[in-house]
C-alpha positions in Angstrom: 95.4 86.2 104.5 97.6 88.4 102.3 99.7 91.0 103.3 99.8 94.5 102.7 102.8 97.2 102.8 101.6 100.4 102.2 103.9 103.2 101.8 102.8 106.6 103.1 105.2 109.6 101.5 103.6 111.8 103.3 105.2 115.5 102.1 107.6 113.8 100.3 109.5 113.7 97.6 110.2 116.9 96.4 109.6 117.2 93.3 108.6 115.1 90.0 112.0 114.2 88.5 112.0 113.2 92.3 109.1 111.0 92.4 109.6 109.3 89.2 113.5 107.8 90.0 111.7 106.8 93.2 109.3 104.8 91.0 111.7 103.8 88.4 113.8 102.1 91.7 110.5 100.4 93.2 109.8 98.9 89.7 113.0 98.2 88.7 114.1 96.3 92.1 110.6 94.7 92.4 111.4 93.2 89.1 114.7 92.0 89.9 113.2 90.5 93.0 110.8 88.8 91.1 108.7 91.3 92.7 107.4 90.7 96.9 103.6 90.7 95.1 104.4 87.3 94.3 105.2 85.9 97.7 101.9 87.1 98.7 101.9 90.9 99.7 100.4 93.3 98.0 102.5 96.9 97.7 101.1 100.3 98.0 102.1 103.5 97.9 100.1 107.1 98.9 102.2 110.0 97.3 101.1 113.7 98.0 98.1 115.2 95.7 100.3 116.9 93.7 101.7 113.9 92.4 99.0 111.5 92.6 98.3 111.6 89.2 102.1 111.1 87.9 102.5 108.3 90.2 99.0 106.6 88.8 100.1 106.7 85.6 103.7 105.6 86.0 102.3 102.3 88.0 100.0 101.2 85.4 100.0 98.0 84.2 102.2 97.0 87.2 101.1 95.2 90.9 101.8 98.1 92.6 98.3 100.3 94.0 98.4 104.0 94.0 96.6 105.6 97.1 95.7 109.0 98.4 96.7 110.3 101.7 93.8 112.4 102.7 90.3 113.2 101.5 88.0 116.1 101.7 85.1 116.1 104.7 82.9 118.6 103.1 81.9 116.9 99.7 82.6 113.9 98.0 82.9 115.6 94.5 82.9 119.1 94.3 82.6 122.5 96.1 83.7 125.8 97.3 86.1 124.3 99.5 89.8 125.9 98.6 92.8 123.8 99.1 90.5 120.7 99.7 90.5 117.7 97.4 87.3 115.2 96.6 87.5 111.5 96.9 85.8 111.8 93.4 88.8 113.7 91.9 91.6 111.6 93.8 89.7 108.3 92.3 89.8 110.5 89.2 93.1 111.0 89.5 94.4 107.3 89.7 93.6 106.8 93.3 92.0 103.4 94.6 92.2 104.0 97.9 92.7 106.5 100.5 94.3 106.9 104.3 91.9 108.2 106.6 92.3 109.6 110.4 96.5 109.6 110.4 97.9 110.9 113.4 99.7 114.0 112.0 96.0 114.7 110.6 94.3 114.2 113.9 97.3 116.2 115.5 98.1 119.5 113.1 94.4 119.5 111.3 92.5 118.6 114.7 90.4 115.4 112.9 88.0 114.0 115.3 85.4 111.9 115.0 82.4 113.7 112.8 85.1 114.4 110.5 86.2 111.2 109.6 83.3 109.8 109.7 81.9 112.2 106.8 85.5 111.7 105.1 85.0 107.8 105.2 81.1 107.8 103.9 82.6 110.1 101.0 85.4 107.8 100.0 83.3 104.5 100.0 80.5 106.3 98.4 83.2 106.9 95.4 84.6 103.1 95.5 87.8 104.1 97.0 89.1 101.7 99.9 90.1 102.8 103.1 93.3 102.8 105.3 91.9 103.9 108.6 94.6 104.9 111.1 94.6 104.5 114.9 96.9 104.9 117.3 97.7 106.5 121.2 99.8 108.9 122.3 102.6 108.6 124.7 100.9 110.0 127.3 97.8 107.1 127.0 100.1 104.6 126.5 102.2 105.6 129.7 98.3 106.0 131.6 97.8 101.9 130.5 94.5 103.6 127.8 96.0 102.4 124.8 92.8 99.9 124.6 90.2 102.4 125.4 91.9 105.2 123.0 91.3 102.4 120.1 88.1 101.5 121.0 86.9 105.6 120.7 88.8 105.6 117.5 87.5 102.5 116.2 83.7 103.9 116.9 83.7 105.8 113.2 83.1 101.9 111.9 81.2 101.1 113.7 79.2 104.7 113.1 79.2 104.5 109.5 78.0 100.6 109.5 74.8 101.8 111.4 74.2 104.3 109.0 74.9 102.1 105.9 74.1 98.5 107.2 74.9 97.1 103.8 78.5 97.9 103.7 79.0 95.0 106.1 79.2 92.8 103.4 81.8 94.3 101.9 83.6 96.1 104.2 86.5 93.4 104.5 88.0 94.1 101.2 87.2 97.8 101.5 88.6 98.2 104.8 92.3 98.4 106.4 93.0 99.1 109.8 96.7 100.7 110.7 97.2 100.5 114.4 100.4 103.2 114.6 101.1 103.8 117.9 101.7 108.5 117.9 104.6 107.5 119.9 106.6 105.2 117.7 106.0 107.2 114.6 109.6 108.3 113.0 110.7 108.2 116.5 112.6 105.4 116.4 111.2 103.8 119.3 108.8 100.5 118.9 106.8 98.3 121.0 107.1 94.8 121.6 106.1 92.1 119.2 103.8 90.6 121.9 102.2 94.7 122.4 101.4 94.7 119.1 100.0 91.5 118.3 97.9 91.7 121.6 96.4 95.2 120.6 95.9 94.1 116.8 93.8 91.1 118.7 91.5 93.3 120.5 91.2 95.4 117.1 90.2 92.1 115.4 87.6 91.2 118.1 86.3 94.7 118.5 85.6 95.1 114.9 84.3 91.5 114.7 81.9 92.5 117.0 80.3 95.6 114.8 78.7 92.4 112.3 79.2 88.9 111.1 80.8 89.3 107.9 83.8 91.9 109.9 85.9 88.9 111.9 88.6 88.5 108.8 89.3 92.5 108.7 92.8 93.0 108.0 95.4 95.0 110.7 98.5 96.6 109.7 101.4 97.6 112.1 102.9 101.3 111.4 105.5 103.3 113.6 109.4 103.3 113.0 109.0 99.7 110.9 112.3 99.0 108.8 114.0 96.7 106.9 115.9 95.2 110.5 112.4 94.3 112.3 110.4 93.6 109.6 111.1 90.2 110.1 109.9 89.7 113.7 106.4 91.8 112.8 105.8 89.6 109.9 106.2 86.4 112.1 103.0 86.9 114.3 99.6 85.5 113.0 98.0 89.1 113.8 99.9 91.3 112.1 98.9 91.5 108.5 101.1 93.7 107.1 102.9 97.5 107.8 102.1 101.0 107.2 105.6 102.3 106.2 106.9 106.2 106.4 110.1 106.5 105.9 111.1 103.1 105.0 109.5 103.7 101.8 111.1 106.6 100.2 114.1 104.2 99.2 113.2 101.1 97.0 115.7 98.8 98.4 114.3 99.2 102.4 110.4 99.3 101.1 110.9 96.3 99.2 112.9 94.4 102.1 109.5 95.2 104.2 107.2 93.9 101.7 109.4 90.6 101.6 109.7 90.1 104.5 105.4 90.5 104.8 105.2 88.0 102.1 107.7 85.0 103.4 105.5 85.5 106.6 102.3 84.9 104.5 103.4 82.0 102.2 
């Protein structure tokens, strides 16, 4: 299966001169590298909406995908919906796929289920692929729920495949799954090798078990990953790949991560 390194910007860089030296490293290093795509990962990167479109255009004509961070709930095109962007204009834009369900989303814009659910019909009814994020908190990791958190989570699948029984078919190379534990995110602090790979196991199974054509799904690890453990995630069988925050606002680090992905997939 090939990896995937994805990196999420989140509010960040500042501003345009900003985001284009950013891009102007990634390129520049991934060339000299001879580029991590070619050991068999494939790099992405989800700047803010303000930049989406710069950063589009700058990574034509190179590996490198060009995602959005969020989506509108309300409509998939257009609306009286202020401050809100469609997944028709961030497709528009230069977007092939989105992030859905991140924790700071769930956390500061109070994203539950009916919401994603509409944001994830919207985006696959535009052709954008999804990044759906999951994770527990501290407190349900420390109460031993970490299982039946994901399993709630992971219900907006399995919701939108009843609705749109078709997708199944396709829904492998539409779909990526982020397991980021709320706890580990820019906190420095990261669980066990053998946590992850047992939890991105029962994510496997548990999608597996929405349809037939859902048991190669692919699972991504995100919270505090870096160029120093990079290594030991990309060893395990079940970890296809990281969801990267901070690690990829400097080329050199992002780049490590997406090698590192790629010897572990060759």
């Amino acid at each position: 299966m090939q990896a995937w390194v994805i990196g999420n910007w989140k509010q960040n860089p500042a501003t345009s001169d900003d985001v284009q030296t950013l891009l102007s490293d990634l390129l520049a290093t991934a060339d000299k590298d001879d580029g991590a795509n070619s050991a068999g990962c494939q790099l992405m990167v989800a700047p803010s909406c303000i930049h989406l479109a710069g950063v589009s255009t700058h990574l034509q004509d190179s590996p490198v995908l060009c995602a959005a961070q969020d989506i509108s709930a309300h409509s998939g095109t257009t609306g009286a919906y202020t401050g809100d962007c469609s997944a028709q204009q961030v497709a528009d834009a230069g977007a092939t796929w989105t992030l859905l369900g991140h924790s700071e989303r769930r956390q500061y814009h109070q994203e539950m289920h009916a919401c994603l659910l509409s944001k994830m019909t919207h985006a696959f009814d535009q052709g954008l692929g999804v990044v759906f994020c999951i994770g527990e908190t501290q407190a349900q990791y420390d109460a031993g729920q970490t299982l039946a958190v994901i399993d709630e989570q992971l219900t907006v699948i399995k919701d939108i495949l009843t609705q749109q029984p078709a997708l199944a078919d396709t829904l492998s190379d539409r779909l990526i799954i982020a397991y980021e534990p709320v706890w580990a995110i820019g906190t420095g602090k990261v669980p066990t090798v053998a946590e992850v790979s047992a939890t991105h196991q029962h994510i496997k199974q548990t999608v597996a078990d929405y349809g037939e054509a859902l048991d190669n799904i692919t699972v991504l690890y995100g919270g505090s990953v870096n160029a120093d453990n990079a290594d030991s995630f990309a060893a395990d069988a079940m970890i296809d790949g990281a969801l990267v925050g901070g690690a990829s606002l400097k080329a050199a680090s992002f780049l490590a991560i997406a090698q590192a992905f790629g010897n572990g997939q060759a």
